[in-house]
C-alpha positions as CSV (number, residue, x, y, z in Angstrom):
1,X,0.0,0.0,0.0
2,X,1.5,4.1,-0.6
3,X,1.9,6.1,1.5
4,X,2.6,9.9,0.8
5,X,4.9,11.9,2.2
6,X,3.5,15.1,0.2
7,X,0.2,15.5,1.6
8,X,-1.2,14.5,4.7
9,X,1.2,12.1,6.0
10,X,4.2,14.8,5.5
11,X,3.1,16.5,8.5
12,X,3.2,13.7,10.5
13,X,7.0,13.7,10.9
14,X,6.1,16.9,12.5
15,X,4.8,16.7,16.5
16,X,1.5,18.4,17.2
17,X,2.8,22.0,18.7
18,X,-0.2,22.3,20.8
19,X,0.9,18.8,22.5
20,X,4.4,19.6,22.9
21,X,3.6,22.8,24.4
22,X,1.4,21.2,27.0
23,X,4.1,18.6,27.5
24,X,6.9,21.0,28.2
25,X,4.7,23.3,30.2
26,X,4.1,20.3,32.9
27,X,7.8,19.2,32.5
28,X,8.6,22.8,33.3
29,X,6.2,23.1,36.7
30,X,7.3,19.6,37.8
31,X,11.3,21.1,37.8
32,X,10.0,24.4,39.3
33,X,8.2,22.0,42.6
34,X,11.0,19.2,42.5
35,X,14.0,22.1,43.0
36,X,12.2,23.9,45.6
37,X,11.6,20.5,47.7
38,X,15.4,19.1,46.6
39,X,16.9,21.9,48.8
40,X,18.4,20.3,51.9
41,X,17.3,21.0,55.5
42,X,20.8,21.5,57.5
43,X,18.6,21.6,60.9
44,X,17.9,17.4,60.4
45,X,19.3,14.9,60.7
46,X,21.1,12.8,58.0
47,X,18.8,11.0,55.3
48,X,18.7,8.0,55.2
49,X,19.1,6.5,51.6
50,X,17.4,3.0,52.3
51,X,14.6,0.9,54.0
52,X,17.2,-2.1,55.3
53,X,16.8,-3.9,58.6
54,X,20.1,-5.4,60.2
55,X,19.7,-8.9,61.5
56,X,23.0,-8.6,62.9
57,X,25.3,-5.6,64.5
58,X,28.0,-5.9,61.6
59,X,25.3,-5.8,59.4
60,X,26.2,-8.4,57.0
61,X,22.6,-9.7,57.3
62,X,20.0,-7.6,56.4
63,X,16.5,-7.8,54.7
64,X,15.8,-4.3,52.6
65,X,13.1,-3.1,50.6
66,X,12.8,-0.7,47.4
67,X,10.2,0.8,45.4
68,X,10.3,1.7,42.2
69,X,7.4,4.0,40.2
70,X,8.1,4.8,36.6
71,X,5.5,7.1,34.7
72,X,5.0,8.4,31.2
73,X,3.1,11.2,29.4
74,X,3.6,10.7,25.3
75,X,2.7,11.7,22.1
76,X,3.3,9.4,19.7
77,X,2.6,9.6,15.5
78,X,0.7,6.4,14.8
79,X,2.2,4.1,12.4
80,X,-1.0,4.1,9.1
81,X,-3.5,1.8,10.1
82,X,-3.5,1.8,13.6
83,X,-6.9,2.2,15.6
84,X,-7.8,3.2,19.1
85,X,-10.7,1.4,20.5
86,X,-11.9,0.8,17.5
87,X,-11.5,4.6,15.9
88,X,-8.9,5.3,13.4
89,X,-5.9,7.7,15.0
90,X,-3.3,9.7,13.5
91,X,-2.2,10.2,17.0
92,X,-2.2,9.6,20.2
93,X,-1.3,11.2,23.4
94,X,-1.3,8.7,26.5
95,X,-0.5,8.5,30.7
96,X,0.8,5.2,31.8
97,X,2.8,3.4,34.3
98,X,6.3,1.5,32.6
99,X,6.9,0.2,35.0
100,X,5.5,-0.3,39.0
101,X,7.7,-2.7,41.7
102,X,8.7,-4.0,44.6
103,X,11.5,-5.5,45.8
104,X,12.2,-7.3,48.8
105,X,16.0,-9.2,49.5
106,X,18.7,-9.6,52.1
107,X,21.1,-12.0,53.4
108,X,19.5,-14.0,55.7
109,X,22.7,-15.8,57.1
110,X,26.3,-16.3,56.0
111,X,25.1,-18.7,52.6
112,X,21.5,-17.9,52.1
113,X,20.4,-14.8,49.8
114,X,16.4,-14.2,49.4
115,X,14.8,-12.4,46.1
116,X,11.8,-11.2,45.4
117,X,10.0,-8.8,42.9
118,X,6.6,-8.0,43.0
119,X,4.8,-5.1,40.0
120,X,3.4,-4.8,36.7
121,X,4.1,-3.1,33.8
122,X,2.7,-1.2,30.7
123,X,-0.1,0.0,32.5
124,X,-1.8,2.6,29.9
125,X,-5.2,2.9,29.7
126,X,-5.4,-0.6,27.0
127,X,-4.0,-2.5,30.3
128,X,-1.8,-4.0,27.6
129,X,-4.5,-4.8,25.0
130,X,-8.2,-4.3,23.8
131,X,-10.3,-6.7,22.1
132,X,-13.4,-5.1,20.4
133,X,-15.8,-8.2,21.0
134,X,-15.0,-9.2,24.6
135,X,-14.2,-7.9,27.7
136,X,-10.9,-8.0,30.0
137,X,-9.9,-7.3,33.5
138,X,-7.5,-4.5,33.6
139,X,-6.9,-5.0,37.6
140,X,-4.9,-8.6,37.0
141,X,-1.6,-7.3,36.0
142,X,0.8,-7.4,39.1
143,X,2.6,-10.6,39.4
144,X,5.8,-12.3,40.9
145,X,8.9,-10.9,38.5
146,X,11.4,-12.6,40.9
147,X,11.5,-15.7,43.5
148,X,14.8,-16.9,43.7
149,X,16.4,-18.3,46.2
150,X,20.9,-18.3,46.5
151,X,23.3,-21.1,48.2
152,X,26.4,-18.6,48.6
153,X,29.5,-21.6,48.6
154,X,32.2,-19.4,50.3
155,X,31.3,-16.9,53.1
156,X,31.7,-13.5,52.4
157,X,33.0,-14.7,49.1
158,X,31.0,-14.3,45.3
159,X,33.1,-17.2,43.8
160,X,30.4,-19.0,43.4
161,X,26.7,-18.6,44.2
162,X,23.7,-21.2,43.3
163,X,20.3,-20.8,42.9
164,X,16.7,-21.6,41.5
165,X,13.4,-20.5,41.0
166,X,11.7,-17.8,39.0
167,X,14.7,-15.3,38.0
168,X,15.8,-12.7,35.0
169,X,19.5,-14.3,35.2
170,X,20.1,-14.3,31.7
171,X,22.9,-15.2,28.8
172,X,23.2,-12.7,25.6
173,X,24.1,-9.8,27.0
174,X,24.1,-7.2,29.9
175,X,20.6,-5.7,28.9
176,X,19.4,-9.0,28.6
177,X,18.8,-8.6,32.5
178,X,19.0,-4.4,33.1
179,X,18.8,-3.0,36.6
180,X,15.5,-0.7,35.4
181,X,16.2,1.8,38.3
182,X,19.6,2.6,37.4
183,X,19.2,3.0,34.1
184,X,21.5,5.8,31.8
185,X,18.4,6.2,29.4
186,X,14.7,6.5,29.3
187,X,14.0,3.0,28.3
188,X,16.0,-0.3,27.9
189,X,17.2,-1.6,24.2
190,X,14.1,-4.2,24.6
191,X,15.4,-6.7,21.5
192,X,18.1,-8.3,24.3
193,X,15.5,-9.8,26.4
194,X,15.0,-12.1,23.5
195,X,12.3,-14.3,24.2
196,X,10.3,-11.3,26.4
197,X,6.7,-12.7,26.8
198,X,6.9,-15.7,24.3
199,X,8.3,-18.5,26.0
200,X,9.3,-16.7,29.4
201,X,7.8,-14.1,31.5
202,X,8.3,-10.5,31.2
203,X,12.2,-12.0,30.7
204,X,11.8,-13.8,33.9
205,X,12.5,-17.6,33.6
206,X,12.2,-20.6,35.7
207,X,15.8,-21.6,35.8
208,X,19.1,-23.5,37.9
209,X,22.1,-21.1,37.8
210,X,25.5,-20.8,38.8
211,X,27.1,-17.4,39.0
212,X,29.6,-15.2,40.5
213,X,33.2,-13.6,39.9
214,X,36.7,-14.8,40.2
215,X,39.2,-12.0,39.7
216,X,38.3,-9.7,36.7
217,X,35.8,-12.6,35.8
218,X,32.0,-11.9,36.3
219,X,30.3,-15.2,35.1
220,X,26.8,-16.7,35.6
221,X,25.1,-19.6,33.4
222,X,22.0,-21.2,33.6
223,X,19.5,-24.1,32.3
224,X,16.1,-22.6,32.0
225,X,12.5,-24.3,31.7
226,X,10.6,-22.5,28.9
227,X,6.8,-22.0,29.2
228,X,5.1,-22.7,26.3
229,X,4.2,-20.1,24.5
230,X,0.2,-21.2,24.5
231,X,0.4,-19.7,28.1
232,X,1.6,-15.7,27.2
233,X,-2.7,-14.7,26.4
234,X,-2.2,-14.0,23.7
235,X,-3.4,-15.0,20.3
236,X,-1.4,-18.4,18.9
237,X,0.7,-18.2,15.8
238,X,0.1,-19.2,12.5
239,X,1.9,-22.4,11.2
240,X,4.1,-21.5,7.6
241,X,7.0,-20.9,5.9
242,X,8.8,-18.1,8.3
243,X,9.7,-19.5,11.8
244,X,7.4,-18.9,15.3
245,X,7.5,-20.4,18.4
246,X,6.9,-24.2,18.5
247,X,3.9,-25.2,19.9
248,X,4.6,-28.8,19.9
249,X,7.2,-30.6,21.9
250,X,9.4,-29.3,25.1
251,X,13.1,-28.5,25.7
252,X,16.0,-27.0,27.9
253,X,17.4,-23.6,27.0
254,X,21.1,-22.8,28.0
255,X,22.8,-19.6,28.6
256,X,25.6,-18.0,29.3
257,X,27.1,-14.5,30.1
258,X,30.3,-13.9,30.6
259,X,32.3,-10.1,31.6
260,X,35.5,-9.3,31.8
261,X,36.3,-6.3,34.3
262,X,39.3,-4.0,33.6
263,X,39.2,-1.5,36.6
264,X,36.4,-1.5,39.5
265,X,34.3,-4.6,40.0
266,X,30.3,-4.6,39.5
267,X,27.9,-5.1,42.3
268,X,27.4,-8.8,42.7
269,X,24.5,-8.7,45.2
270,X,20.9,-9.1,43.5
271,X,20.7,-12.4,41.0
272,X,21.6,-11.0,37.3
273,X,20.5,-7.6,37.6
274,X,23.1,-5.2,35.9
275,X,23.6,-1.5,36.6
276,X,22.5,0.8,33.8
277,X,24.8,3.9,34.5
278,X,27.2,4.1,38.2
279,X,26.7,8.3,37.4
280,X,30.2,8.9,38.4
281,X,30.9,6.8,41.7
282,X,32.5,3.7,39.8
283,X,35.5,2.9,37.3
284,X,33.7,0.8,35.1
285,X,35.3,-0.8,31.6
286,X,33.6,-4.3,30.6
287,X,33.8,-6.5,27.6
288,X,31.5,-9.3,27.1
289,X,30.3,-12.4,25.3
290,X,26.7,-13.9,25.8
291,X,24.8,-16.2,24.4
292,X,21.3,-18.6,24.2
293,X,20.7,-21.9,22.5
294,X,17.6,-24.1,22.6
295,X,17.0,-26.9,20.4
296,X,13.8,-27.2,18.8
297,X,12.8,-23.9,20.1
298,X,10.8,-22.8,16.6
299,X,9.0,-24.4,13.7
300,X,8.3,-23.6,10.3
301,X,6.6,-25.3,7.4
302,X,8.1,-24.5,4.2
303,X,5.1,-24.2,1.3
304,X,5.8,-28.0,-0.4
305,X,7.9,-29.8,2.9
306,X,7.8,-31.3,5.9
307,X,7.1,-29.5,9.4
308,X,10.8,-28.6,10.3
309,X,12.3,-27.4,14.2
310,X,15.0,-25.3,14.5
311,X,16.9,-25.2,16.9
312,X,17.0,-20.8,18.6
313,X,21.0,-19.5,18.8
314,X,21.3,-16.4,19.8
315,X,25.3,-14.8,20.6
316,X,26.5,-11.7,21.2
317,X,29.3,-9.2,22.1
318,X,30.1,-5.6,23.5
319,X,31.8,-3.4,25.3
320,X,30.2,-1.1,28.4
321,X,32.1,1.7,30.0
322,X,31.0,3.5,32.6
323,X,33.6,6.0,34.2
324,X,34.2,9.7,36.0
325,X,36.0,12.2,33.9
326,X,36.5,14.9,36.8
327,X,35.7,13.2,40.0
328,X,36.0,17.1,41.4
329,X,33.1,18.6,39.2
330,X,31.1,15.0,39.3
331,X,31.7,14.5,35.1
332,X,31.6,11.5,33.8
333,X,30.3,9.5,30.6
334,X,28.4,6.1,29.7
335,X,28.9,4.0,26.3
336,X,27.9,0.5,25.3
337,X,28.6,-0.8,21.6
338,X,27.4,-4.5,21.1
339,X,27.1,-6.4,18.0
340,X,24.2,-9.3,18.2
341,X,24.0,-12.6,16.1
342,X,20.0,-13.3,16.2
343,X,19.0,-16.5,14.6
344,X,15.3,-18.0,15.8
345,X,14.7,-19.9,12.7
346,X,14.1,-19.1,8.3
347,X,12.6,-15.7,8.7
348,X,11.5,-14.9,12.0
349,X,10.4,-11.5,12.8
350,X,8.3,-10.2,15.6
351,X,6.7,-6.2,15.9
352,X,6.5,-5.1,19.4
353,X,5.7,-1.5,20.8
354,X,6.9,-0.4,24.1
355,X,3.2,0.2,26.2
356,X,1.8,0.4,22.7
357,X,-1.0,2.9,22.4
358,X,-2.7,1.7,19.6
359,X,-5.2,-1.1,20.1
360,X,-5.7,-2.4,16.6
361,X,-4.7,-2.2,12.7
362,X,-7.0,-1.6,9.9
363,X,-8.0,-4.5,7.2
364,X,-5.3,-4.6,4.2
365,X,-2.1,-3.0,6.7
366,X,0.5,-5.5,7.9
367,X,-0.8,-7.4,11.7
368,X,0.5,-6.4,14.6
369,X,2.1,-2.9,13.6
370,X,-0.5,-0.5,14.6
371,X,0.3,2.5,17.6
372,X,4.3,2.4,17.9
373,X,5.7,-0.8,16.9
374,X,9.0,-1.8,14.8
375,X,10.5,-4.8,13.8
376,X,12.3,-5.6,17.5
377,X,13.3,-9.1,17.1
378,X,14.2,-10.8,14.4
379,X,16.8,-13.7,12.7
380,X,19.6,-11.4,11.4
381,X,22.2,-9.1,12.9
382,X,22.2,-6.0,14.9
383,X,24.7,-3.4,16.7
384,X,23.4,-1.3,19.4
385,X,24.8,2.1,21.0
386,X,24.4,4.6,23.3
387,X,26.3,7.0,24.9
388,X,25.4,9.7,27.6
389,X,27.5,12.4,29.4
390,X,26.9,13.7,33.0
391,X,27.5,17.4,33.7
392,X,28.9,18.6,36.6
393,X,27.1,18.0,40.4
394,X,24.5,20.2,41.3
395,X,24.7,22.3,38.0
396,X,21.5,23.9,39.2
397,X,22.7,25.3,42.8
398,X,23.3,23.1,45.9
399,X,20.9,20.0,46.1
400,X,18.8,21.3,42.6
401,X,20.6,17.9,40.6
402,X,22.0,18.1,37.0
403,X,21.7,16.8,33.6
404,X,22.6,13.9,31.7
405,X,22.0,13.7,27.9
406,X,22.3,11.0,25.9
407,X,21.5,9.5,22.2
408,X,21.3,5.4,21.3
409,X,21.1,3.4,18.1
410,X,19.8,-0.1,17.2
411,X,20.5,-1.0,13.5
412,X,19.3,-4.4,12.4
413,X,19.2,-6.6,9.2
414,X,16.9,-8.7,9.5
415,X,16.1,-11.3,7.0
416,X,12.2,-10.6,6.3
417,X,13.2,-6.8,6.1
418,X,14.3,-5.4,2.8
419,X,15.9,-2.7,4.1
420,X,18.5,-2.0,7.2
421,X,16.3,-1.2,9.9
422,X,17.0,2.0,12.4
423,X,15.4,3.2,15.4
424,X,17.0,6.1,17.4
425,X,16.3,8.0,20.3
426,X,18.1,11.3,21.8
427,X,17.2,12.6,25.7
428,X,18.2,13.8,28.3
429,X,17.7,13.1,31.9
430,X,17.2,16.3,35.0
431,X,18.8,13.7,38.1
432,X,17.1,15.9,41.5
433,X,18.6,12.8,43.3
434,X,20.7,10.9,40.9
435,X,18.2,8.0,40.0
436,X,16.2,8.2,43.3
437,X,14.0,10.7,41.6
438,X,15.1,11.7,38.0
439,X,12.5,13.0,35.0
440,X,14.2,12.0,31.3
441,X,13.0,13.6,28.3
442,X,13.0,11.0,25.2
443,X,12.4,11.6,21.3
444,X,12.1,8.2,18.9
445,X,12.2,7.9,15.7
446,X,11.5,4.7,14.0
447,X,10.4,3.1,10.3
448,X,6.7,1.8,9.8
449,X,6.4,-1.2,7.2
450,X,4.2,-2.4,4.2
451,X,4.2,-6.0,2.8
452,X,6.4,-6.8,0.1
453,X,5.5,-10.5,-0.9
454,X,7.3,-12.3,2.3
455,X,9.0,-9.6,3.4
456,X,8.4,-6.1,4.6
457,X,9.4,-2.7,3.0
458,X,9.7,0.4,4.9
459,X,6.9,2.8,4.1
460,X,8.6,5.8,6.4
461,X,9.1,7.0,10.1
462,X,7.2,8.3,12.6
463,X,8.3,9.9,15.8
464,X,7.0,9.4,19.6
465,X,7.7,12.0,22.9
466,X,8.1,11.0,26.5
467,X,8.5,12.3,29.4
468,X,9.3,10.1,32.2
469,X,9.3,10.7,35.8
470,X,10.6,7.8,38.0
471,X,10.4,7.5,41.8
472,X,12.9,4.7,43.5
473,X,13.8,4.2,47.0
């Protein structure tokens, strides 16, 4: 189907002032209240960063508690096609929760580490979907994210640490299980959590591991226990000649991530979770090499052949550095380049749209690409990149924060594309209280696709605001 860039669809490269205005206007009075409640109270006494209990005077036991609230406003240029309950939309502007949680850990004695997450996530106001001819409950998101339980082998010691249960240790790469609070950008490069909501659960798998780190060696590896993917709600796939998810049959999936640290080591405490940006306080230089396998994993059934498996291998490598420049003024910079080796199977490719606004594609456009969703996973390559730098400490006066901008990349071939596929994004973060309470400002700009026989052809790009304000203690 055309699309022209001419007439009406040349203004939708172009954001709606009258939103943006609004948008910046709240962004503005949300700075003006957040700097005059930032300023610190000498007369106190000192904060107190954390909710931990000490179970024991040293306090090398502890149990400790966080919470973490993420919230969006956004104006995003529908990708052609795409409905909202039911109503064609050029655009849309939305409220939402990215992401809500809980955590609860500690070290209960010298070898036993509890973990547990509790939340939900991409709460807009389609609770993740709409179906036009049936209703839904929009109050059953929350579940378990984590519920793992660690056998530390040496005391005091993160050689070697065992556990099982329901956990987002992961292989591929280091954004294949991100510390979400921490975070240098608005939003996570989503295409590492690989199999996110197909065969596991928001990442989360029910897996054995062993990890830990033995001199400049951070390691962990696991055997994980796929759900099928009849149990993700959603509607089954379609049997053909491009790969899906099998649903016949039931194996192991194996994983592996593996870091090599030049300078400061990483936190090793909660299972998997790695720090997005250290702001500063660390001397961070990684490289790394991940990777996923599962035999049988996907199944395709070529026009004149047999039903054939293929078995998922997924590899990557990077580098992350993460490092003060002037320890003095509080400088310092954030980069990750990583190159990823995706193969699912003859043609995979899935669209997927971060909290996706629009609830449903018009007859004759491609499925599944209405509101704000790309091509995020696919067989192929890809390199992603970001890089942010941190201006000096309280750039704003005495306890008023600073600023961190930033800009990422993810460029993909995938094989169903005809095309090289890029998606960018440019922000930039206000820290009040580094990533306690932070609001980012994010633009992305992305392609939108029409069929082209088996494939799909860009028809474009549209464009999508947000303005985040996360909460976490």
């Amino acid at each position: 189907m055309s699309v022209s860039f001419r007439s009406k669809n040349s203004i939708y490269m172009m954001f709606s002032l009258k939103t943006v205005w609004v948008i910046a206007l709240v962004m503005l009075s949300q700075l003006t209240i957040a700097q005059q409640y930032a300023k610190p109270d000498t007369t106190k006494s000192p904060e107190i960063n954390e909710l931990k209990y000490n179970l024991n005077a040293s306090g090398s036991r502890f149990f400790k508690v966080t919470f973490l609230n993420q919230s969006w406003l956004r104006f995003n240029q529908s990708n052609p096609g795409t409905t909202v309950v039911s109503e064609p939309k050029d655009n849309t502007f939305d409220i939402g929760l990215r992401r809500t949680r809980i955590q609860l850990f500690g070290q209960v004695s010298d070898h036993v580490f509890l973990y547990l997450q509790f939340g939900l996530n991409n709460f807009n106001y389609l609770n993740g979907g709409f179906n036009p001819t049936a209703t839904s409950n929009r109050k059953i998101q929350p579940f378990f994210h984590d519920a793992v339980g660690e056998y530390i082998v040496w005391k005091n010691k993160d050689y070697l640490k065992i556990g099982y249960g329901l956990t987002i240790v992961n292989g591929l790469s280091r954004f294949s299980a991100p510390g979400v609070s921490n975070i240098m950008s608005m939003d996570v490069p989503v295409f590492a959590q690989a199999t996110v909501d197909q065969t596991d659960e928001f990442s989360r798998k029910l897996s054995l591991y062993a990890r830990g780190q033995i001199g400049h060696l951070d390691y962990r590896i696991a055997m994980s226990d796929p759900f099928p993917i009849q149990t993700n709600g959603s509607a089954l796939p379609i049997y053909g000649p491009n790969a899906i998810f099998a649903l016949k049959g039931h194996t192991k999936q194996y994983q592996g991530l593996f870091m090599w640290q030049f300078f400061d080591k990483e936190s090793h405490q909660t299972p998997g979770y790695n720090t997005g940006t250290y702001l500063g306080s660390k001397k961070i230089f990684n490289l790394e090499a991940g990777f996923i396998t599962q035999k049988n994993a996907t199944v395709s059934v070529p026009a004149a052949g047999d039903t054939a498996y293929h078995t998922m291998n997924l590899w990557s490598i990077a580098s992350f550095l993460d490092m003060p420049l002037d320890r003095e003024k509080g400088t310092a910079v954030n980069a990750y380049l990583g190159y990823f080796r995706t193969d699912y199977g003859p043609n995979y490719l899935r669209f997927n749209g971060i909290m996706n606004p629009g609830s449903g594609i018009v007859a004759g456009y491609p499925a599944n690409t209405q509101g704000n969703a790309f091509p995020m996973f696919g067989t192929g390559s890809l390199v992603y990149g970001q890089v942010g730098y941190l201006l000096k400490r309280d750039l704003f006066g005495p306890g008023n924060g600073t600023l961190m901008p930033y800009v990422q990349a993810q460029i993909a071939n995938y094989e169903r594309l005809t095309k090289t596929l890029g998606v960018y994004n440019i922000g930039i973060n206000y820290l009040i209280k580094g990533h306690n309470g932070k609001f980012t400002l994010d633009y992305q700009n992305r392609p939108f696709y029409q069929i082209s026989g088996n494939q799909y052809a860009p028809g474009g790009r549209r464009g999508q605001l947000t303005l985040q304000y996360q909460i976490f203690i």
